[in-house]
KOLLUMDREN-645469 format. One record per residue (C-alpha): x, y, z; residue number from 0; residue in one letter. Coordinates in steps of 0.25 Angstrom, whole numbers. Example, Ala and Ser with C-alpha at 12.3 -4.5 7.8 and 13.67 -1.06 7.14 Angstrom:
+-------+-------+-------+-----+-----+
!    xx !    yy !    zz !   n ! res !
+-------+-------+-------+-----+-----+
!    49 !   -18 !    31 !   0 !   a !
!    55 !    -4 !    29 !   1 !   s !
+-------+-------+-------+-----+-----+
END
This chain:
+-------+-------+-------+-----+-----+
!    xx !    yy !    zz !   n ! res !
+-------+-------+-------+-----+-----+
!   123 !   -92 !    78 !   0 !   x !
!   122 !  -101 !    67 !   1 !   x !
!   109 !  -106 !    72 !   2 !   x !
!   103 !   -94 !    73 !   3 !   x !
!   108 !   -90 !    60 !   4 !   x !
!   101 !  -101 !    52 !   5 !   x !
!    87 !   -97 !    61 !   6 !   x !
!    88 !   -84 !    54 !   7 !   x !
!    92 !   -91 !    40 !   8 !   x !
!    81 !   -99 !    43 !   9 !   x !
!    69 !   -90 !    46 !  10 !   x !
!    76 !   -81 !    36 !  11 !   x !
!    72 !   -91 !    25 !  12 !   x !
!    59 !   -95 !    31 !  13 !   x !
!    54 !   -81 !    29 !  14 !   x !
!    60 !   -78 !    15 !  15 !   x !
!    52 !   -90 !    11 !  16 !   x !
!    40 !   -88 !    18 !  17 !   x !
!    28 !   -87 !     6 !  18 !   x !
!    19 !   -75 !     5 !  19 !   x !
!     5 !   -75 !     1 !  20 !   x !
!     2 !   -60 !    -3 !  21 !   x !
!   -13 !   -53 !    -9 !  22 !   x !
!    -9 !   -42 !   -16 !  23 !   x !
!   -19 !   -32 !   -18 !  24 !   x !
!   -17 !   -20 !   -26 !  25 !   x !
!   -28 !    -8 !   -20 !  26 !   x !
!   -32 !     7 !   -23 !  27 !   x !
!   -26 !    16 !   -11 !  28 !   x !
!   -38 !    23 !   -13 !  29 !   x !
!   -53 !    17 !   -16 !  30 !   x !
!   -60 !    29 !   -11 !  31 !   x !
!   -63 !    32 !   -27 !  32 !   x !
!   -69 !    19 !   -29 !  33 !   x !
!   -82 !    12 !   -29 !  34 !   x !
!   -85 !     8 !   -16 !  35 !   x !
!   -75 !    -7 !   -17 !  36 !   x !
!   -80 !   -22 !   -15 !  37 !   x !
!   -69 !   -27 !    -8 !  38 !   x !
!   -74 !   -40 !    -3 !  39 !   x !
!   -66 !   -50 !   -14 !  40 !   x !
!   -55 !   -42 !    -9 !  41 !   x !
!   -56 !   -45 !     6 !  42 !   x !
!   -60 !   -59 !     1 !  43 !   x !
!   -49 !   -61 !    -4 !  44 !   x !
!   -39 !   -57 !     8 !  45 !   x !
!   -49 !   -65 !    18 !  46 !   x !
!   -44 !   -77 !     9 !  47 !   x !
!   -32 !   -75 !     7 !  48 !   x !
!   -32 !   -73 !    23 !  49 !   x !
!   -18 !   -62 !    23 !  50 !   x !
!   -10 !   -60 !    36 !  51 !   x !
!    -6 !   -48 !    35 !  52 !   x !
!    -8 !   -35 !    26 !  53 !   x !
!     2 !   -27 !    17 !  54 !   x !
!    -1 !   -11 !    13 !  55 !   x !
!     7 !    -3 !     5 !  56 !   x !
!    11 !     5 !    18 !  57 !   x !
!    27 !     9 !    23 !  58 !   x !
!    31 !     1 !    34 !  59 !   x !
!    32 !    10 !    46 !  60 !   x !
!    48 !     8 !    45 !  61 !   x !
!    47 !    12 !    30 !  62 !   x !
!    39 !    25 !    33 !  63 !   x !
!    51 !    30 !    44 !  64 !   x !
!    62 !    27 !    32 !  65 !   x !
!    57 !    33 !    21 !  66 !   x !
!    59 !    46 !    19 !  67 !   x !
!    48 !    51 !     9 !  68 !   x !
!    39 !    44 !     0 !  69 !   x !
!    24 !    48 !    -7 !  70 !   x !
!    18 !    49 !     8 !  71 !   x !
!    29 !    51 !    16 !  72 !   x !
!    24 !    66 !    20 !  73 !   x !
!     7 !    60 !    22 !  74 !   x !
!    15 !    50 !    30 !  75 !   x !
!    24 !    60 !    39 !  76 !   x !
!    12 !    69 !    39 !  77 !   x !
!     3 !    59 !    46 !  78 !   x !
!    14 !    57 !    57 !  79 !   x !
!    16 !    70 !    60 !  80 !   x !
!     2 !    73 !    63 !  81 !   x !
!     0 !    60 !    71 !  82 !   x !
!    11 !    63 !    79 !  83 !   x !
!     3 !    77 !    83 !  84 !   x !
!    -8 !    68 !    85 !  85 !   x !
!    -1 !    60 !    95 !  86 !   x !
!    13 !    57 !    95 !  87 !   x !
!    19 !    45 !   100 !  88 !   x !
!    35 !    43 !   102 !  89 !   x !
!    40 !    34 !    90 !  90 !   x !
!    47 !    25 !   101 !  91 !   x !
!    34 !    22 !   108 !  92 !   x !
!    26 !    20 !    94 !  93 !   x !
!    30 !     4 !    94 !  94 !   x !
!    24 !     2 !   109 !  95 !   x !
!    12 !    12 !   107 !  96 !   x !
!     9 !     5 !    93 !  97 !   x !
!     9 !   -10 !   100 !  98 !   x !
!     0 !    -5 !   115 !  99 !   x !
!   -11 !     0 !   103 ! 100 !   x !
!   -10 !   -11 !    95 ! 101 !   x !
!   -14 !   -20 !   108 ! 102 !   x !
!   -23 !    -9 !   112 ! 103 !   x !
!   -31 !   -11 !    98 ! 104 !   x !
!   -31 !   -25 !    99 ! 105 !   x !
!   -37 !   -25 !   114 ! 106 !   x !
!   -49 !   -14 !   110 ! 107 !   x !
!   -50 !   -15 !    94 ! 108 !   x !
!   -62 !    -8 !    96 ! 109 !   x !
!   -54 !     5 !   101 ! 110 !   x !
!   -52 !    13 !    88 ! 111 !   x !
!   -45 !    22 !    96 ! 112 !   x !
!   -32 !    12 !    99 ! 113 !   x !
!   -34 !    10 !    83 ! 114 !   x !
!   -32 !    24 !    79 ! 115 !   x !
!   -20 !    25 !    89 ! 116 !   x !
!   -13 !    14 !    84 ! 117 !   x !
!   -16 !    22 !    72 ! 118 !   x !
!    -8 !    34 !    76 ! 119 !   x !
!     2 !    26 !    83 ! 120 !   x !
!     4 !    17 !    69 ! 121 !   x !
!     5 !    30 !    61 ! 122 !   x !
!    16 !    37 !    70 ! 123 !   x !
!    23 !    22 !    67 ! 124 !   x !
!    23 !    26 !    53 ! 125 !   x !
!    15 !    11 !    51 ! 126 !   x !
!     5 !    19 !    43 ! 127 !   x !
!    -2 !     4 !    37 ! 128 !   x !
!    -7 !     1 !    51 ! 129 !   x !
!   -10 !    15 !    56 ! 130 !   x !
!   -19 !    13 !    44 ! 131 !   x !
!   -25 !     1 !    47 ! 132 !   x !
!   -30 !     6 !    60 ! 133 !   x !
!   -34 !    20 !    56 ! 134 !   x !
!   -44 !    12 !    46 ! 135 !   x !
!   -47 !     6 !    59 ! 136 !   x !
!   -53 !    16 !    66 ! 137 !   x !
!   -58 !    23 !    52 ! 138 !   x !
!   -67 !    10 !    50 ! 139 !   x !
!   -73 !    11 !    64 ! 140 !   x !
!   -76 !    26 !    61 ! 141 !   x !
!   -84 !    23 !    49 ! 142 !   x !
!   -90 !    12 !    55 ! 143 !   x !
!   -95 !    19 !    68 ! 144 !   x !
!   -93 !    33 !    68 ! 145 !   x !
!   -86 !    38 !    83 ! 146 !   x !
!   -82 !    50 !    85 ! 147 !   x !
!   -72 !    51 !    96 ! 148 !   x !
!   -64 !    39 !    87 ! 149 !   x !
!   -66 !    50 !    77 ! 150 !   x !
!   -60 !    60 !    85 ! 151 !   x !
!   -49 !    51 !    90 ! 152 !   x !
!   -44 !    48 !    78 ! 153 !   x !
!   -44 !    62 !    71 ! 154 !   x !
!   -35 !    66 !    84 ! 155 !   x !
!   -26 !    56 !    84 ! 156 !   x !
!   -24 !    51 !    68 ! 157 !   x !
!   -29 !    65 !    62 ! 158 !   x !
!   -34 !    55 !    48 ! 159 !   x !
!   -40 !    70 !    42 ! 160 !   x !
!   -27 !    74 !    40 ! 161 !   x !
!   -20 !    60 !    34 ! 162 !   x !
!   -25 !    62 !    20 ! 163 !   x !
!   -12 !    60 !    11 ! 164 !   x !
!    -2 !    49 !     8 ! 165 !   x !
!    -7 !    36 !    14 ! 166 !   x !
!   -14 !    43 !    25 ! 167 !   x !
!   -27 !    40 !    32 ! 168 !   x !
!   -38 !    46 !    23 ! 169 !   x !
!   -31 !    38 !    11 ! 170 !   x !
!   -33 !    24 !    21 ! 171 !   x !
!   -48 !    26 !    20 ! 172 !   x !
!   -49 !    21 !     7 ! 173 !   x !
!   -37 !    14 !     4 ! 174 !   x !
!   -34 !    -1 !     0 ! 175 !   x !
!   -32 !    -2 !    17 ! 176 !   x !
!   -45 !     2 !    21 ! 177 !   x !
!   -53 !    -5 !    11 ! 178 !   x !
!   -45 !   -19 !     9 ! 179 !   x !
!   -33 !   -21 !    20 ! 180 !   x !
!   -37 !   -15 !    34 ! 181 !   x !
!   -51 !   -23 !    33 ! 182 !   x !
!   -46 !   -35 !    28 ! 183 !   x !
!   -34 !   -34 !    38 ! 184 !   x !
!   -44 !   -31 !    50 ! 185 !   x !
!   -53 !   -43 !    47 ! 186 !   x !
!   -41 !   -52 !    48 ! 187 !   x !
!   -35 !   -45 !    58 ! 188 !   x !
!   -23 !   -42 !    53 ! 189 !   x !
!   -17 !   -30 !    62 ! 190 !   x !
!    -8 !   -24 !    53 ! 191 !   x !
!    -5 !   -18 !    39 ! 192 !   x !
!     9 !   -22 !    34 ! 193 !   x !
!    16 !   -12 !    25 ! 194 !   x !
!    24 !   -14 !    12 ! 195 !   x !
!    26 !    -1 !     5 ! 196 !   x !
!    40 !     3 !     0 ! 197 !   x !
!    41 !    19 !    -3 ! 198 !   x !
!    59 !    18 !    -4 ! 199 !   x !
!    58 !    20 !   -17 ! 200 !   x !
!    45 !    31 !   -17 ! 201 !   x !
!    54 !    44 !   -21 ! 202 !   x !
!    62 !    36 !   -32 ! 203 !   x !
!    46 !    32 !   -39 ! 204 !   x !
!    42 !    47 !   -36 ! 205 !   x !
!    55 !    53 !   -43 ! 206 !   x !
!    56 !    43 !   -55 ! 207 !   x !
!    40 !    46 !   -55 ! 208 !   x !
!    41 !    60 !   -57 ! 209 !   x !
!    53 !    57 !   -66 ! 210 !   x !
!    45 !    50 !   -76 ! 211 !   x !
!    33 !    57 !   -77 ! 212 !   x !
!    42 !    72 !   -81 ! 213 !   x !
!    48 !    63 !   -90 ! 214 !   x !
!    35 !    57 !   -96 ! 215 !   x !
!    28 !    69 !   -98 ! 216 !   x !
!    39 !    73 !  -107 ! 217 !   x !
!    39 !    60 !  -115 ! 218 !   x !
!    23 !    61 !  -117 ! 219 !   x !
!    25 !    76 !  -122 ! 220 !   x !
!    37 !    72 !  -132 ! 221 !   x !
!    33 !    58 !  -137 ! 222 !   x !
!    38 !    58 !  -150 ! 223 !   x !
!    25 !    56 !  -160 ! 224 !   x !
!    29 !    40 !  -163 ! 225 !   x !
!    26 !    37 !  -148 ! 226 !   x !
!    16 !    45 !  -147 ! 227 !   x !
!     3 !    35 !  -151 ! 228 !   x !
!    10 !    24 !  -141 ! 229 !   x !
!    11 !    33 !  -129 ! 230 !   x !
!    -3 !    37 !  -131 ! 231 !   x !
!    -9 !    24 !  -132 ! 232 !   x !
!    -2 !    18 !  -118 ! 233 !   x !
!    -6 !    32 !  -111 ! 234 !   x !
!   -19 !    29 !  -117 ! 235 !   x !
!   -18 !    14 !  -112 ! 236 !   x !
!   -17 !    21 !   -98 ! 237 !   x !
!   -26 !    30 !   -99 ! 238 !   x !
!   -35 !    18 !  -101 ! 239 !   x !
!   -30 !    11 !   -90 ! 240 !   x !
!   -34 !    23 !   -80 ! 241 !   x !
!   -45 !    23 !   -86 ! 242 !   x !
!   -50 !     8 !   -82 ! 243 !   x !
!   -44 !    10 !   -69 ! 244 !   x !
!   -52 !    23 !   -66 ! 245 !   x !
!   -65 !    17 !   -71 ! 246 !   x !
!   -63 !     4 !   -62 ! 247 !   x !
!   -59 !    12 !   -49 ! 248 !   x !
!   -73 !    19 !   -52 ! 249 !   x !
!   -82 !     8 !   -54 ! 250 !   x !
!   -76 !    -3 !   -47 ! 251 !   x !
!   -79 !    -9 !   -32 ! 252 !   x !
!   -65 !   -19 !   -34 ! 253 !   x !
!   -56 !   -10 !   -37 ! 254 !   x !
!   -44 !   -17 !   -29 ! 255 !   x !
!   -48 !   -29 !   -38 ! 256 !   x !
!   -43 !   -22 !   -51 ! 257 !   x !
!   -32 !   -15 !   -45 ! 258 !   x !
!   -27 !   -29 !   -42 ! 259 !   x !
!   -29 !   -33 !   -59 ! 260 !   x !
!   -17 !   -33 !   -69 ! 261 !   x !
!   -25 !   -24 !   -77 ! 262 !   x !
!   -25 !   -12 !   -66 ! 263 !   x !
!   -11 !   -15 !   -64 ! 264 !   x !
!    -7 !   -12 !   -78 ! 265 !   x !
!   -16 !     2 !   -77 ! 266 !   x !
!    -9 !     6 !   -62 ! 267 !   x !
!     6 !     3 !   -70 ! 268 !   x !
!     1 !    11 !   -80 ! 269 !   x !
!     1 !    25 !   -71 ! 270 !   x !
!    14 !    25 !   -67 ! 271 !   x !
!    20 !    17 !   -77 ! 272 !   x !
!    13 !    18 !   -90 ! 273 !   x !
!    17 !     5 !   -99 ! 274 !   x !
!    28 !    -1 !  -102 ! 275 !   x !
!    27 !     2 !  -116 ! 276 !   x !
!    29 !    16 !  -114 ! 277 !   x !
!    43 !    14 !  -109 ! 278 !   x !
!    49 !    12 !  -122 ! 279 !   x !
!    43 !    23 !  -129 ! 280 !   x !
!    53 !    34 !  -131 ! 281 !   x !
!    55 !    45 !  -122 ! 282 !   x !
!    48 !    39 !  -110 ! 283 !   x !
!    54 !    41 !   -98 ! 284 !   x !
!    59 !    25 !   -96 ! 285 !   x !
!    67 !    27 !   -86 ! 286 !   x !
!    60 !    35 !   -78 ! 287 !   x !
!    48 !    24 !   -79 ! 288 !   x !
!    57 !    13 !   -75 ! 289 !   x !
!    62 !    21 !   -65 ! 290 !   x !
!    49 !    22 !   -59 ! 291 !   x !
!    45 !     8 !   -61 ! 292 !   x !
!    57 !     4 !   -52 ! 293 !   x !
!    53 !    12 !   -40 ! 294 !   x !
!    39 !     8 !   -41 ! 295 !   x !
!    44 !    -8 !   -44 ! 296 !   x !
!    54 !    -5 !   -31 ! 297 !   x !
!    44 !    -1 !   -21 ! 298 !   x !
!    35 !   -12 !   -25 ! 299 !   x !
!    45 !   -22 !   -24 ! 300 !   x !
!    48 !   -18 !    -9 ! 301 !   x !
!    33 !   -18 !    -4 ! 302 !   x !
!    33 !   -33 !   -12 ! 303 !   x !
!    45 !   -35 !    -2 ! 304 !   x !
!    41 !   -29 !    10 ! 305 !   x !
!    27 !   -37 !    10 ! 306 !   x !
!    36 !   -52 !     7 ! 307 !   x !
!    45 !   -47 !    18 ! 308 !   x !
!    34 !   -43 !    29 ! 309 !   x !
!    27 !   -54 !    28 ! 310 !   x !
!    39 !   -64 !    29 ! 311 !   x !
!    43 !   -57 !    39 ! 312 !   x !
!    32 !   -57 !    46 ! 313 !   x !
!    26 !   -71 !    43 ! 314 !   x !
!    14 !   -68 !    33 ! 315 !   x !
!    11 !   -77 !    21 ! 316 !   x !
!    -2 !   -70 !    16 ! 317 !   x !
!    -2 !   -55 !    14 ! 318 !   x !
!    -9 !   -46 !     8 ! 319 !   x !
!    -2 !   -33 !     1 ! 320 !   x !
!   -12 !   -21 !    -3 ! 321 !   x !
!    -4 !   -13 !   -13 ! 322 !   x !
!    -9 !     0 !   -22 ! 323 !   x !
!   -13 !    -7 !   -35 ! 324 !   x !
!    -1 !    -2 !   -43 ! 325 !   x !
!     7 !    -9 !   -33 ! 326 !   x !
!     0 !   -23 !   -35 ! 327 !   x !
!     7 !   -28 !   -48 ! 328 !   x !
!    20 !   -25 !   -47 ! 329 !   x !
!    19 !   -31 !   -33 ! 330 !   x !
!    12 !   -45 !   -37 ! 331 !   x !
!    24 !   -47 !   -48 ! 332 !   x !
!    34 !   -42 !   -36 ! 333 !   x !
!    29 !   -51 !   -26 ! 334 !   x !
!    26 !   -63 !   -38 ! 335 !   x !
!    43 !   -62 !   -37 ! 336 !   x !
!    45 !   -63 !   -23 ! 337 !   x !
!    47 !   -79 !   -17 ! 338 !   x !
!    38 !   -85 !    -8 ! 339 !   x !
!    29 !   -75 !   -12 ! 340 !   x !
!    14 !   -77 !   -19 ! 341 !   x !
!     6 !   -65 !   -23 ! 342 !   x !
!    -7 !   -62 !   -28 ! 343 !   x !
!   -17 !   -50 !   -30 ! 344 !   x !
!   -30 !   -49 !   -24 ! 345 !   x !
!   -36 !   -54 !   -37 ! 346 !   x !
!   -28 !   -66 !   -38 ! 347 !   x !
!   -34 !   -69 !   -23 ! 348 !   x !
!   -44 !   -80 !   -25 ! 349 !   x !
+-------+-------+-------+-----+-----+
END
């Protein structure tokens, strides 16, 4: 007994010290608006760093059964429900069904067909990161060389015509996954998107949210006539900050290379948090803010720990993490505190 308890110490110790190389890239969750985007510094950059394994800003299949609501619960429950229509498939055979296509896949990877099944058997799992990955599969061939009975299959059995909210499968066409992670993963043939999203805390940042915002609109009205030429010139500072950002997003073909700067991470902070200066100024609704802070600090904080956490668990050293672009500071300075752990963006890859 003693033995087998210092194993456990052991190995215990062996994975809380095991170092963690992590690419952060903050992206866009949509680049449909964009310039057509160069992206090959970006896939440069991951070939070189050579990653084992991907993370996406995705509920683990577990999560998504325990939490109750959050932002795309409804999208989420939606899509299942009209899968299941579809083609239902008994939760307790979804394990063994999900494993026989898996094989199937690897035996016939030309069979786009045993792609969009695993699809819909992934989806029914409620593991929506890698019903994704093979949904933009089968999406690529499609483009690629038109077929009409794949076509046809798909509509069927996935129905993507009607999956056009929350993270659903017309928002995966031009999403961060489409253009940056499935094709890199593909290349490397890594099999599978690792998820890292916390939503625990979404309805506690939706109600201190709307808390602050009543409050704030109240505060902008009343703003006694001495704080009036500060406030101005911060929400003008703002304003110009938009501003830039709109203007880059126009023009630019490396957008995920400026949502990965310093400079775009003060103009995302900005949206929901306006500036630090602000807070002092009375009859600003502090509390609400910090409130809102703290949920928002709180959910990044978990996704930090879920990525350190899976990849000890699991044995990987370098990772890549793709995370919306105002996720990606406060995510660098949380990951620069964790030990055993080094962190850099995209930009910093060399």
């Amino acid at each position: 007994m003693k033995f087998s308890f210092l194993i456990i110490l052991f190995v215990s110790l062996n994975v809380c010290a095991q170092q963690v190389d992590i690419v952060l890239i903050g992206v866009s969750h949509n680049y449909s608006s964009y310039p057509r985007q160069d992206l090959s510094a970006i896939y440069s950059k991951i070939r070189k760093f050579a990653p084992t394994a991907f993370f996406g800003e995705f509920l683990s299949k577990e999560d998504e059964r325990l939490v109750m609501d959050y932002w795309c619960k409804q999208d989420n429950i939606r899509r299942l429900e009209m899968l299941r229509r579809n083609r239902d498939i008994a939760v307790d055979l979804l394990p063994q069904t999900i494993d026989s296509l898996k094989q199937l896949s690897e035996q016939r990877p030309d069979n786009y067909q045993i792609k969009a099944d695993l699809a819909h058997a992934y989806y029914l799992d409620q593991d929506v990161a890698n019903a994704h990955y093979q949904v933009w599969q089968v999406f690529s061939k499609l483009v690629q060389t038109p077929d009409t009975s794949l076509e046809n299959y798909v509509n069927k059995l996935l129905s993507p015509g009607f999956d056009t909210t929350g993270r659903s499968m017309k928002r995966l066409k031009t999403s961060e996954y489409a253009l940056i992670a499935f094709p890199m993963m593909l290349e490397m043939k890594i099999k599978g998107l690792l998820p890292m999203d916390c939503q625990d805390y979404d309805l506690n940042w939706q109600a201190s949210s709307a808390a602050f915002h009543q409050k704030f609109q109240q505060f902008r009205a009343d703003t006694i006539s001495s704080y009036a030429d500060a406030l101005k010139a911060l929400l003008n500072r703002r304003d110009k900050g938009f501003l830039k950002n709109a203007g880059i997003e126009k023009s630019s073909k490396n957008i995920t290379e400026w949502l990965n700067t310093d400079q775009a991470s003060v103009i995302f902070a900005s949206g929901d948090f306006y500036f630090p200066e602000m807070y002092d100024i009375a009859g600003f609704p502090k509390e609400q803010m910090l409130s809102q802070i703290h949920w928002w600090l709180m959910r990044n904080k978990v996704m930090c720990e879920n990525v350190v956490n899976k990849s000890r668990a699991l044995g990987l050293k370098r990772v890549v993490v793709l995370a919306g672009a105002n996720h990606r500071r406060y995510m660098q300075d949380i990951f620069k505190t964790m030990p055993n752990v080094t962190i850099r963006n995209i930009n910093e890859v060399k």
